[in-house]
KOLTIDREN-71400 format. One record per atom (N, C-alpha, C): residue in one letter; z, y negated, x. Coordinates in steps of 0.02 Angstrom, whole numbers, padded with zeros to 5 digits, always signed. Layout:
BEGIN
aZYX/...
// end
This chain:
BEGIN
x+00000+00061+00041/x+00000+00000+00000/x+00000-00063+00043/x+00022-00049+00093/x+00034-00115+00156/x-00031-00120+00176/x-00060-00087+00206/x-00159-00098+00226/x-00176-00127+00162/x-00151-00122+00122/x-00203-00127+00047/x-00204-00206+00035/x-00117-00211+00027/x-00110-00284+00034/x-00128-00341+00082/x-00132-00306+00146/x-00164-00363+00201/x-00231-00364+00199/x-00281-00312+00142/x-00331-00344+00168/x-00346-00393+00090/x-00297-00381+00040/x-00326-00431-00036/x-00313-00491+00014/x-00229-00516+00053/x-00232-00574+00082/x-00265-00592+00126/x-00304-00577+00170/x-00351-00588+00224/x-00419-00593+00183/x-00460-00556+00130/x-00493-00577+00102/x-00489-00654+00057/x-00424-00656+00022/x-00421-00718-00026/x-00387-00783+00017/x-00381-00774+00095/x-00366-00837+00144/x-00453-00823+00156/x-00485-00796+00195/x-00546-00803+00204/x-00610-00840+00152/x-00581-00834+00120/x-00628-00853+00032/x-00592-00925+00019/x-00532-00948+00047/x-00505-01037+00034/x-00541-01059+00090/x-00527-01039+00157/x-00533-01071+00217/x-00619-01091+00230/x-00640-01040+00205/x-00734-01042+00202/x-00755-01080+00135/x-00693-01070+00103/x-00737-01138+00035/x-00721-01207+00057/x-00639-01209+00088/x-00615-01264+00112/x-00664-01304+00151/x-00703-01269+00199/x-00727-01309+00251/x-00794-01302+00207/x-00835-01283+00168/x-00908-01277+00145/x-00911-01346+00081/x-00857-01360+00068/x-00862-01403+00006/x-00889-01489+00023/x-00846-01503+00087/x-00867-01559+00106/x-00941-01599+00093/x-00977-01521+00152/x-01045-01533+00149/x-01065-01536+00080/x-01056-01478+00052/x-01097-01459-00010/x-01096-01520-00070/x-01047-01559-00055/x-01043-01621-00095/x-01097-01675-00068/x-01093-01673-00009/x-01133-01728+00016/x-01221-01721+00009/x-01231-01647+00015/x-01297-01625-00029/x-01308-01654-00091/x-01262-01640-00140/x-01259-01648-00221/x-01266-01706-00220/x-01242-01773-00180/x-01259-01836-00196/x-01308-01863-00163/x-01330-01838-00105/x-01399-01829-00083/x-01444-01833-00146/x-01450-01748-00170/x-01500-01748-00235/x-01489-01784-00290/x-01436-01819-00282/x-01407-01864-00368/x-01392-01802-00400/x-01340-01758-00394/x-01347-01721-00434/x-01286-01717-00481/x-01275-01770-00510/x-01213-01806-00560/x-01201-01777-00601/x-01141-01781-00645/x-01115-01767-00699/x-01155-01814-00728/x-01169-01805-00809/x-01186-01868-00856/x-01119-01847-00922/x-01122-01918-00952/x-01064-01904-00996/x-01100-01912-01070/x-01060-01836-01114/x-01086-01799-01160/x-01097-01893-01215/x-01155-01898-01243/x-01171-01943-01311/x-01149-01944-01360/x-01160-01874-01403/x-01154-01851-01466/x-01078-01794-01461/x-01056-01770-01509/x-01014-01729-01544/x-01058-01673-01549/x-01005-01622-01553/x-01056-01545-01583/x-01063-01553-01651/x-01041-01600-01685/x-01068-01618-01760/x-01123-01671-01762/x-01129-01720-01706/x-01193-01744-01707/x-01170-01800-01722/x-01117-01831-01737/x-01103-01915-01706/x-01113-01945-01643/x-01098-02004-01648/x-01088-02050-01590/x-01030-02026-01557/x-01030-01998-01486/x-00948-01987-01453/x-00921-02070-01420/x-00918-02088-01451/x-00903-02168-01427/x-00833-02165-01404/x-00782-02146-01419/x-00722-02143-01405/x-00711-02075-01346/x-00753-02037-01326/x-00759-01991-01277/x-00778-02029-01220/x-00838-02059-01229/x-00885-02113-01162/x-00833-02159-01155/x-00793-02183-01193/x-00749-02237-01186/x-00677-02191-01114/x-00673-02151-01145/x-00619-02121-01110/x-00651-02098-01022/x-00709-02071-01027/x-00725-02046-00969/x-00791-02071-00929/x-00800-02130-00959/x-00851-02163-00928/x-00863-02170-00854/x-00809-02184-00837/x-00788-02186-00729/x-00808-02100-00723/x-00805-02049-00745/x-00821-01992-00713/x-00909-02000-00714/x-00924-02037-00746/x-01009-02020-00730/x-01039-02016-00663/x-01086-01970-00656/x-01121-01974-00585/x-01069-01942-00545/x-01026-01918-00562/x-00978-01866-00499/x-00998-01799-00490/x-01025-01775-00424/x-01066-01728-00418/x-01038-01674-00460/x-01088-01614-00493/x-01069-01555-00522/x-01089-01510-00489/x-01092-01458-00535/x-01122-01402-00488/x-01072-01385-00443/x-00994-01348-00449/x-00963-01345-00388/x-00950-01261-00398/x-00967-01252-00456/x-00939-01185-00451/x-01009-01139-00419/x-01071-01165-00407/x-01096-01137-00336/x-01088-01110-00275/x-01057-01153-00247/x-01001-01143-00201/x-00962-01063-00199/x-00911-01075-00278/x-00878-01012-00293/x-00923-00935-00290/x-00969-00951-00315/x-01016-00908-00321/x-01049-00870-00245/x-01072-00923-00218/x-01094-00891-00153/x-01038-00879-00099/x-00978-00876-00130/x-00911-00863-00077/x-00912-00789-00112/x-00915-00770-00170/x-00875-00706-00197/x-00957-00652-00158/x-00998-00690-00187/x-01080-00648-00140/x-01064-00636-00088/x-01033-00691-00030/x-01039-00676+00046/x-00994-00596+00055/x-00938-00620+00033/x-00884-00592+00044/x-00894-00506+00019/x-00929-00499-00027/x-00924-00439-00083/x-00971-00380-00028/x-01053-00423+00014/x-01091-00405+00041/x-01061-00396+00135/x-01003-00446+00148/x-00959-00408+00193/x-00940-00355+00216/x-00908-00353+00147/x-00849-00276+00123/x-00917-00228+00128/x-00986-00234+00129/x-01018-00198+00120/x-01039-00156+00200/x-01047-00214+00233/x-01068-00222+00292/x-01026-00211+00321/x-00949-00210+00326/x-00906-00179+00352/x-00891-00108+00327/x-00904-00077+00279/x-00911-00002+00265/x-00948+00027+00311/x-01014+00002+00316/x-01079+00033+00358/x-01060+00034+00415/x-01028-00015+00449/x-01040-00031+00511/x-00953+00041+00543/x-00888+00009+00501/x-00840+00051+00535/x-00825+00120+00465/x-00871+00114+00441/x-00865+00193+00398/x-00796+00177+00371/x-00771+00132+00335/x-00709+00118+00307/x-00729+00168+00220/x-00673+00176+00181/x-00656+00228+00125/x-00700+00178+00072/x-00706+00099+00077/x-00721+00082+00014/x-00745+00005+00030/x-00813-00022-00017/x-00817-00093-00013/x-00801-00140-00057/x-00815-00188-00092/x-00788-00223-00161/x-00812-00209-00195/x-00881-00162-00181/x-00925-00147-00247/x-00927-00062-00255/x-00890-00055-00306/x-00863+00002-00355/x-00875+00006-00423/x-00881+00076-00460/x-00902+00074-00503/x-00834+00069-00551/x-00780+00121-00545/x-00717+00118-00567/x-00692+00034-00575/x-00702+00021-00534/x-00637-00059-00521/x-00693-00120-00539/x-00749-00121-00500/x-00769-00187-00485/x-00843-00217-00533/x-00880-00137-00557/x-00945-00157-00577/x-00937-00211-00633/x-00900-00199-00677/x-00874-00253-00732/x-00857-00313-00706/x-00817-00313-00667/x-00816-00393-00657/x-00830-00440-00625/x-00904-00390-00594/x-00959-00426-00541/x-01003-00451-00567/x-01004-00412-00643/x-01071-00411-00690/x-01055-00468-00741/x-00993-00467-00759/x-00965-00519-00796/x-00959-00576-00764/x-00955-00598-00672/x-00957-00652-00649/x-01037-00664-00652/x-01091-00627-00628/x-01126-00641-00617/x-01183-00651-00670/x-01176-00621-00728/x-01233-00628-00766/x-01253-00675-00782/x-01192-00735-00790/x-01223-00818-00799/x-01266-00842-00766/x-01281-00815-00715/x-01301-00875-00654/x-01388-00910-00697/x-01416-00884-00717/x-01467-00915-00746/x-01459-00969-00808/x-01399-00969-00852/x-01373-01013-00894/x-01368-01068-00851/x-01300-01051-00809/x-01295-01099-00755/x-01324-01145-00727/x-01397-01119-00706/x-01444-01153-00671/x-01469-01203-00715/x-01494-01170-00760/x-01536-01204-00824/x-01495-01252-00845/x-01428-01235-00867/x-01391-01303-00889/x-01370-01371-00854/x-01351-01333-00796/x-01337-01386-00732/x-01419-01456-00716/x-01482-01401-00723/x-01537-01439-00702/x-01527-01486-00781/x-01530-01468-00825/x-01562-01495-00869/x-01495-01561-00895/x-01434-01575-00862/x-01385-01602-00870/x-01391-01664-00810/x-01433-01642-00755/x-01439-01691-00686/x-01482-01727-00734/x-01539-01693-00754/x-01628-01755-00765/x-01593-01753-00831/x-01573-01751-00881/x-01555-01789-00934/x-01637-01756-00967/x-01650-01693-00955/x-01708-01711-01000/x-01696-01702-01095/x-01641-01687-01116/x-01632-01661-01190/x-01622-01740-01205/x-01596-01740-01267/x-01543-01799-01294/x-01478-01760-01269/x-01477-01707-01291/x-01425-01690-01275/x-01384-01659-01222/x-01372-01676-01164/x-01379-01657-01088/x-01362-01584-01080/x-01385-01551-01021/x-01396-01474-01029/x-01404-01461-01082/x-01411-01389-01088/x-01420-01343-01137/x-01395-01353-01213/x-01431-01356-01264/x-01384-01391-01332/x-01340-01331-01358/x-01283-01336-01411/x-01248-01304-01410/x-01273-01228-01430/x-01330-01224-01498/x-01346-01176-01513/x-01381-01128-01451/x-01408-01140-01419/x-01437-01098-01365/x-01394-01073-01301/x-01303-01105-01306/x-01269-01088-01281/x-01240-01041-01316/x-01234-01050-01384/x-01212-00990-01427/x-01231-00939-01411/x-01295-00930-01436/x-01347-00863-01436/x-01327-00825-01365/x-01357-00870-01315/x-01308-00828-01262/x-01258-00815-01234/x-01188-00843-01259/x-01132-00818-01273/x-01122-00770-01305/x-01170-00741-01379/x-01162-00702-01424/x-01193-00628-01408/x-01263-00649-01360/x-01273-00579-01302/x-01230-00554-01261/x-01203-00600-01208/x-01154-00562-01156/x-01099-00556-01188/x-01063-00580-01267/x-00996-00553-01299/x-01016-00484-01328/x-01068-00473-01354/x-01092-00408-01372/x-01094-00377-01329/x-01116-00397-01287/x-01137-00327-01213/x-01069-00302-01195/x-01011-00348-01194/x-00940-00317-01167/x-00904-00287-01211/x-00944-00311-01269/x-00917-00258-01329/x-00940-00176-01330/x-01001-00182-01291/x-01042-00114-01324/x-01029-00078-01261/x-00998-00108-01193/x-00982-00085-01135/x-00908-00033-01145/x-00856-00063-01195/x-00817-00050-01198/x-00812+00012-01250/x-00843+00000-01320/x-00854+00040-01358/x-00882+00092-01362/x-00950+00067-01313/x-00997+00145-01317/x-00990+00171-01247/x-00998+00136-01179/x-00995+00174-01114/x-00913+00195-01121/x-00861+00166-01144/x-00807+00193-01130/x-00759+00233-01174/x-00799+00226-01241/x-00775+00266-01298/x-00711+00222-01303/x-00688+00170-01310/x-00654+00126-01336/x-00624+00104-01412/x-00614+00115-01452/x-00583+00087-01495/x-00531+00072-01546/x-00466+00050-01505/x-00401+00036-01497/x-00387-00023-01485/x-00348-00048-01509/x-00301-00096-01467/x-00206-00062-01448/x-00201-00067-01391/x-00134-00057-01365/x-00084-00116-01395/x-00046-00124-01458/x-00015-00184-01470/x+00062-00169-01470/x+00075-00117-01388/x+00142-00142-01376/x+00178-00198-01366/x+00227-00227-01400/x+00286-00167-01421/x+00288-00167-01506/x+00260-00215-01529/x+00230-00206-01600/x+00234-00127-01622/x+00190-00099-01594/x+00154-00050-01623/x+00126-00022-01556/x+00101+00047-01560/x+00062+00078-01489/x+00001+00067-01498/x-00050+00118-01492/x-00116+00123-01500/x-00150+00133-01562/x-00167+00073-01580/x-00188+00073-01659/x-00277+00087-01649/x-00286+00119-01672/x-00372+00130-01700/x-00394+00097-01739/x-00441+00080-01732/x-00495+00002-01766/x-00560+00019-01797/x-00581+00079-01755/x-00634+00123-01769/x-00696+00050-01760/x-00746+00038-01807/x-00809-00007-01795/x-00774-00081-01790/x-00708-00078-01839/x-00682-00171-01826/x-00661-00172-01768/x-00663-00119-01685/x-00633-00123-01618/x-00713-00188-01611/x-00754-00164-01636/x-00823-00200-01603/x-00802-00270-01646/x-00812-00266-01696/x-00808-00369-01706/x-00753-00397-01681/x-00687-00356-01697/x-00630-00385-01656/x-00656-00431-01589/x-00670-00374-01554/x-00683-00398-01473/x-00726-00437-01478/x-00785-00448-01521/x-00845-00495-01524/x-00809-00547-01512/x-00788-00576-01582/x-00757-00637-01606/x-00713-00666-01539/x-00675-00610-01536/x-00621-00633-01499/x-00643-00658-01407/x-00690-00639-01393/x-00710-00646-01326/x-00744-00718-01334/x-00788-00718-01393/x-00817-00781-01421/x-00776-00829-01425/x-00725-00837-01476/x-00669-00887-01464/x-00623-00915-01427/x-00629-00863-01382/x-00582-00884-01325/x-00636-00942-01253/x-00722-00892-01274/x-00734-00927-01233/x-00756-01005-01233/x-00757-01024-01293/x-00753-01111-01327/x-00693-01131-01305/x-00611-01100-01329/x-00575-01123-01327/x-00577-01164-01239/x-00586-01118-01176/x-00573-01127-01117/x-00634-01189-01116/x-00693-01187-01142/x-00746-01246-01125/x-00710-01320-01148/x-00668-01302-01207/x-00671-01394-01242/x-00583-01421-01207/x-00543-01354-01163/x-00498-01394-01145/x-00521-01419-01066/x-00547-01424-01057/x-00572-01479-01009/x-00602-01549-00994/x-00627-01595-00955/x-00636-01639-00961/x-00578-01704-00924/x-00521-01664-00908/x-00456-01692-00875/x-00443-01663-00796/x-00449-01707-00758/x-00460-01681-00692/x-00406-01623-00672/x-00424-01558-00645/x-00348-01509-00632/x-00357-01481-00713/x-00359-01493-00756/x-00320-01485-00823/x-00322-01400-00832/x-00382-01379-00858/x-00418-01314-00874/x-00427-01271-00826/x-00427-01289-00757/x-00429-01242-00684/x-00334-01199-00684/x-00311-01256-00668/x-00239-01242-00664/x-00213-01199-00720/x-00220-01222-00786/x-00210-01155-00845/x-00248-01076-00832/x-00300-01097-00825/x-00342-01036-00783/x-00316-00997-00750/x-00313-01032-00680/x-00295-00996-00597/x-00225-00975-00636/x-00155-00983-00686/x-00120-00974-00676/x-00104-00909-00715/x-00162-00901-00770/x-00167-00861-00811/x-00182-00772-00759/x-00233-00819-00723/x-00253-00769-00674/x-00218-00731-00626/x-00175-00767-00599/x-00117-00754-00557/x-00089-00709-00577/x-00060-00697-00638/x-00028-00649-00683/x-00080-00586-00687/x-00137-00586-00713/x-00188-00526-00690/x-00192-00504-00634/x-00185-00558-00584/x-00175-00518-00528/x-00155-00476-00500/x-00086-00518-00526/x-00001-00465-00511/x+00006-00381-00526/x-00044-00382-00620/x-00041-00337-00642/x-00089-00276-00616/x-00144-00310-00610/x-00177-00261-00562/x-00180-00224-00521/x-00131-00266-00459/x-00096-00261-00400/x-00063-00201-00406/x+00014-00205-00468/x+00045-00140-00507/x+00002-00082-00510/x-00057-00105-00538/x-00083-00038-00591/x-00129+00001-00509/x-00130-00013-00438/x-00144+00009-00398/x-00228+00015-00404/x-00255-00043-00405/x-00323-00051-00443/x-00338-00129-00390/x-00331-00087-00331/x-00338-00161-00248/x-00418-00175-00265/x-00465-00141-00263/x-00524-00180-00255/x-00535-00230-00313/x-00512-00212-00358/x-00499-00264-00423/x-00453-00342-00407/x-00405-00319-00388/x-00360-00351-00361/x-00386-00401-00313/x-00418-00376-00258/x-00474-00432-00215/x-00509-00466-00221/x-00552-00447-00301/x-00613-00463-00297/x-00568-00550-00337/x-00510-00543-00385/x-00462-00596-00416/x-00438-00616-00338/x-00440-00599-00316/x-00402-00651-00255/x-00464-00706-00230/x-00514-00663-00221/x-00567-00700-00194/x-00579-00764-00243/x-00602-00736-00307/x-00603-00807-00348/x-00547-00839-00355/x-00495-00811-00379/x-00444-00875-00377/x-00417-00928-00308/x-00438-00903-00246/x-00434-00950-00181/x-00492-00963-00167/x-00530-00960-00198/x-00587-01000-00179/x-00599-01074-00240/x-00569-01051-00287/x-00565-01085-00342/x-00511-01149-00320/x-00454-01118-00297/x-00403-01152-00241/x-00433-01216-00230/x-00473-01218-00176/x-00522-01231-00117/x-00564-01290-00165/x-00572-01235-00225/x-00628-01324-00267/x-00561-01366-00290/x-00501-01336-00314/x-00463-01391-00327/x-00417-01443-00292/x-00441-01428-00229/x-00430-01491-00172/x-00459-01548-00178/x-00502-01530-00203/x-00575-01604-00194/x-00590-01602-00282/x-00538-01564-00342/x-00552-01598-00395/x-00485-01632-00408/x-00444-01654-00367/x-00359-01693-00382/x-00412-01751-00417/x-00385-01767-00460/x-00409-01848-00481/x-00372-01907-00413/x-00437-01938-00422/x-00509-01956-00458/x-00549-01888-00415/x-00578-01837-00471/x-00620-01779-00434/x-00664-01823-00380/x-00688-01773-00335/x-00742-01784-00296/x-00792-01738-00333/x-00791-01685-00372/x-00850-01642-00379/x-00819-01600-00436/x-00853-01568-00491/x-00854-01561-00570/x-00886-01498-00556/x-00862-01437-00602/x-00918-01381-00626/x-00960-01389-00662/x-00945-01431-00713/x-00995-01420-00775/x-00979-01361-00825/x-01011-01385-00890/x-00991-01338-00949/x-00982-01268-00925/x-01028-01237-00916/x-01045-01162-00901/x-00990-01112-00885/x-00972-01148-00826/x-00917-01117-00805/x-00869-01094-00835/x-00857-01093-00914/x-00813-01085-00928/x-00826-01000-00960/x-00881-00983-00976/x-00935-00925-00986/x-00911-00871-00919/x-00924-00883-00861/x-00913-00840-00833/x-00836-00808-00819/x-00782-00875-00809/x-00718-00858-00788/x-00705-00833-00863/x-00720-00844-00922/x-00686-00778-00962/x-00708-00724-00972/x-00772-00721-00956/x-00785-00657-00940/x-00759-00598-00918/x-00717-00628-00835/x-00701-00589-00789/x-00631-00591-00821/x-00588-00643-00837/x-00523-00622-00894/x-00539-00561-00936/x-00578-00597-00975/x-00596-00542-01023/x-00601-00477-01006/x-00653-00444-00957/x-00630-00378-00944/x-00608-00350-00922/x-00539-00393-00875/x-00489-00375-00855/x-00426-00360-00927/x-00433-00422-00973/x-00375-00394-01003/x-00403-00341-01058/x-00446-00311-01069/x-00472-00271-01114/x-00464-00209-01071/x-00479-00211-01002/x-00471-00139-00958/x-00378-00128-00945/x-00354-00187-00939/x-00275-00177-00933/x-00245-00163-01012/x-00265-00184-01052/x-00212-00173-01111/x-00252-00111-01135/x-00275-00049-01115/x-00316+00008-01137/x-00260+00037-01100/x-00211+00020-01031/x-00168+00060-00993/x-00091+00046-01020/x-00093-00036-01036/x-00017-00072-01028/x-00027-00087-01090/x-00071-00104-01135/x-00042-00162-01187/x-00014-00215-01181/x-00079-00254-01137/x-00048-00317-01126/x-00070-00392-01204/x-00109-00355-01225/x-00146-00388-01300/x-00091-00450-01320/x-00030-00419-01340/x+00005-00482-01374/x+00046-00541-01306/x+00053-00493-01281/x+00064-00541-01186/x+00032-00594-01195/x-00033-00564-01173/x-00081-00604-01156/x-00097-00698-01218/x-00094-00651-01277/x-00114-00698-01326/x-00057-00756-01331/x+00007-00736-01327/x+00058-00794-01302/x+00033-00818-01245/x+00017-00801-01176/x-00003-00838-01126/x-00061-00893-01118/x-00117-00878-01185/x-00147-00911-01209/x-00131-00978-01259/x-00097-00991-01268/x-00050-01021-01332/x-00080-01114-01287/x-00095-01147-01253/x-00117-01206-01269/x-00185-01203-01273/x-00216-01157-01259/x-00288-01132-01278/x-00294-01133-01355/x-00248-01100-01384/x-00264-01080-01444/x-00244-01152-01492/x-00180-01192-01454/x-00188-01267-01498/x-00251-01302-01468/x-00286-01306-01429/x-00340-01355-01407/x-00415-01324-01452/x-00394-01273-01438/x-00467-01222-01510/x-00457-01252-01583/x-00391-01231-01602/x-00390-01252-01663/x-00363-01334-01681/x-00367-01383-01630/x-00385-01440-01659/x-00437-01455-01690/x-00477-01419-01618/x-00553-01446-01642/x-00572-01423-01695/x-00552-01360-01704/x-00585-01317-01766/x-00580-01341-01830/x-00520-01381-01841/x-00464-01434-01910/x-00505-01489-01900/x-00536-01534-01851/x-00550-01594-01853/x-00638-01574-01864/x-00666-01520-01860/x-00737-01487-01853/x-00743-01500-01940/x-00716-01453-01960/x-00693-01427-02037/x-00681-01498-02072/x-00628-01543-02071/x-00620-01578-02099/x-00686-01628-02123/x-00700-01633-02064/x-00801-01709-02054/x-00822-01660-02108/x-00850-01594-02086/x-00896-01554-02118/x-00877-01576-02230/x-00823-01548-02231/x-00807-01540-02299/x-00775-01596-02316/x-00734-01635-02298/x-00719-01735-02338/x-00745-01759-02264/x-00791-01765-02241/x-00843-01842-02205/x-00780-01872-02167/x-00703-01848-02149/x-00672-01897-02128/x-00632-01860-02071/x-00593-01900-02016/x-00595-01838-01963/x-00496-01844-01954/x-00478-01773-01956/x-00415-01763-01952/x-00378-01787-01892/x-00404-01801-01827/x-00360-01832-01762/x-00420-01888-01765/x-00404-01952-01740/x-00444-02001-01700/x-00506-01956-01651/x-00489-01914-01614/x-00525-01867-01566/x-00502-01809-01511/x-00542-01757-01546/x-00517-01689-01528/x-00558-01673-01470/x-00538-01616-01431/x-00461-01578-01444/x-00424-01612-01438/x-00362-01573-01411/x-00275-01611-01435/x-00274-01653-01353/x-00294-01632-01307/x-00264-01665-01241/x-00331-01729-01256/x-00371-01755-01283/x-00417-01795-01276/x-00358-01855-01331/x-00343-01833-01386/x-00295-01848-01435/x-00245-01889-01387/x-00216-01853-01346/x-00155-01861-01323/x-00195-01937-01239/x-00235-01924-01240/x-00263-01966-01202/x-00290-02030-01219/x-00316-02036-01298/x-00327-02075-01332/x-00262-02134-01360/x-00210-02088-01356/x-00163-02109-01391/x-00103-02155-01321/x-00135-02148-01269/x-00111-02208-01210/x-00093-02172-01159/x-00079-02096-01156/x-00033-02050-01122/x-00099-02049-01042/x-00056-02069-01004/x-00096-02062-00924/x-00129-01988-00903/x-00187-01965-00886/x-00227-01903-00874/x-00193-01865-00808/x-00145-01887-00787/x-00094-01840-00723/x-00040-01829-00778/x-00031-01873-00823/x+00045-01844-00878/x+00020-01788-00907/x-00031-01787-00928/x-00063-01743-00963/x-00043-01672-00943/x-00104-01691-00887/x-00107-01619-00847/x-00050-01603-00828/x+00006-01648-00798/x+00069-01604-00748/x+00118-01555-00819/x+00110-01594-00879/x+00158-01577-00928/x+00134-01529-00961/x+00059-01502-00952/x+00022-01411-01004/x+00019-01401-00953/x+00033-01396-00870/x+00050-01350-00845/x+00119-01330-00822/x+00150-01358-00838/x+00214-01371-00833/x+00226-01296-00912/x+00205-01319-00969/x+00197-01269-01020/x+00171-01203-01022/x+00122-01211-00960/x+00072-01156-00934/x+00108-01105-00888/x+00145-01129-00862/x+00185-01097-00805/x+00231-01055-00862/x+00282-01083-00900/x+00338-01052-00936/x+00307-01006-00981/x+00245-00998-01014/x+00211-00961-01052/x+00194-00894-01006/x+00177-00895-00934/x+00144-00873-00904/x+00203-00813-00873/x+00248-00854-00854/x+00335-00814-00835/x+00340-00777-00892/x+00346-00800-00947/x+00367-00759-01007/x+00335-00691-01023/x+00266-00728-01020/x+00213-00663-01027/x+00204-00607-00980/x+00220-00598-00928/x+00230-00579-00853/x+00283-00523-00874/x+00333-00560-00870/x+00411-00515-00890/x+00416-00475-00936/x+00374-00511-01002/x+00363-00454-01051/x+00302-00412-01038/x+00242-00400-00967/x+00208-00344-00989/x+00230-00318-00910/x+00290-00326-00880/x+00333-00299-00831/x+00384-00265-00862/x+00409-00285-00912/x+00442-00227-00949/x+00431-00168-00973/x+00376-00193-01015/x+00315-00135-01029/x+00299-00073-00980/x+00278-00084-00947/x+00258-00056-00877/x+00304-00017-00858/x+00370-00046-00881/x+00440+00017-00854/x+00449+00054-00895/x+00437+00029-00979/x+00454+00087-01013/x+00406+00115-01029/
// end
């Protein structure tokens, strides 16, 4: 277990220290090409965002595109482990079918969204910058199906573990919409709480941390690495996004990192039942979803809008509260959710 552990930490210091020093440049490219943030116009209902541009107007033109970077760190690194198999005949590389194919496939399948949205968000060619929402749907609604039908049909799946509730309940065909929906909603929720420098990374990385841990437990290291690698490299971008950011992901990103949540906690709560854990650990996700969802609903059916402007941390920003109060105080919430949730699927685990 000691080899095992020095090499997740020597991989996930190698993956900060090589993003640490690659970001500098890679910024100075991005403003080379102009390759800016632009700030969103319209609402997903199709108003004027006037009170959004009002709030975040100074972020315009701050390079995007950073989770590139992330991307070609987890590539270098993965094709390493590869190259170090070959070369000293070691037992194993990062790429496995047991541990890793899922959540190489789940990081990586975006990359063409990515591209497309990122280009089409620099040149402003839509009205609506990158990709408009419906064509983000549709392909949200492919890769949520695909992890549905991964789970259901390659793995004969359909349960949820809802210890300590209940054990292994059978769902039979509602295991498939369950997981649809639910992979779907979660992955909006993680897109609309952002926009606050730190804000949505830090809830993230911390959520992650905890998968880590558990992984770590469940003796599932190449898994375990491949979360180290992204979350210190992720590290590494949030040096240079402290407000005032130097450099932005862009929407997208939020598509792939639940992905790789996602089929982590769907492969862990099939062992632990981490399901209701998890969904408390989620809990300012789930108020920032369902603002929007109340203030969505409301325009739609009485024309009139339930907050000044959603989600809730934009609300809370609107309403005079400083964008470091923000952030230090939902992670400050993020952390105690995160302990809680931890302890209770560490208990689990013992009994």
């Amino acid at each position: 277990m000691l080899l095992k552990l020095n090499a997740i930490i020597i991989y996930s210091l190698v993956a900060f220290f090589l993003s640490l020093m690659l970001y500098p440049l890679y910024i100075n490219l991005l403003r080379k090409l102009k390759a800016g943030k632009q700030i969103r116009e319209d609402t997903v209902t199709g108003e004027d965002a006037s009170i959004f541009k009002a709030l975040h107007q100074h972020k315009a033109w701050t390079p995007t595109m950073g989770w590139w970077l992330i991307l070609f760190v987890v590539l270098a690194l993965v094709w390493l482990s590869i190259l170090i198999q070959k070369m000293w005949r070691t037992n194993h590389s990062l790429l496995a079918r047991q541990e890793t194919y899922i959540l190489l496939f789940a990081f990586f399948s975006m990359w063409i969204l990515w591209l497309i949205d990122d280009y089409l968000n620099i040149k402003w060619s839509w009205r609506v910058k990158g990709l408009t929402a419906k064509i983000k749907f549709v392909w949200m609604f492919g890769f949520s199906a695909f992890i549905t039908y991964w789970f259901y049909v390659k793995l004969g799946i359909d349960f949820f573990n809802l210890r300590p509730l209940a054990g292994e309940v059978d769902f039979g065909i509602f295991y498939v919409i369950i997981t649809f929906f639910l992979t779907v909603w979660i992955v909006n929720a993680i897109n609309i709480t952002d926009w606050l420098d730190w804000l949505v990374w830090w809830l993230m990385l911390i959520i992650l941390m905890v998968l880590w841990i558990i992984t770590f437990i469940s003796q599932w290291y190449l898994a375990t690495t491949i979360i180290g690698i992204v979350l210190w490299s992720t590290l590494a971008f949030l040096w240079f996004n402290i407000n005032p950011a130097h450099i932005f992901m862009w929407d997208s990103w939020a598509l792939w990192y639940w992905w790789l949540i996602a089929a982590l906690v769907y492969l862990l709560n099939i062992r632990f039942g981490i399901m209701i854990p998890f969904i408390l650990m989620f809990g300012l996700f789930w108020l920032e979803i369902g603002s929007s969802f109340f203030q969505i609903m409301r325009k739609k059916i009485f024309k009139r809008k339930l907050f000044t402007v959603a989600p809730f941390h934009h609300a809370l920003e609107h309403a005079g509260k400083a964008e470091h109060t923000i952030v230090m105080k939902m992670r400050v919430i993020q952390w105690i959710l995160a302990i809680v949730a931890l302890m209770w699927i560490l208990y689990q685990i013992q009994i």
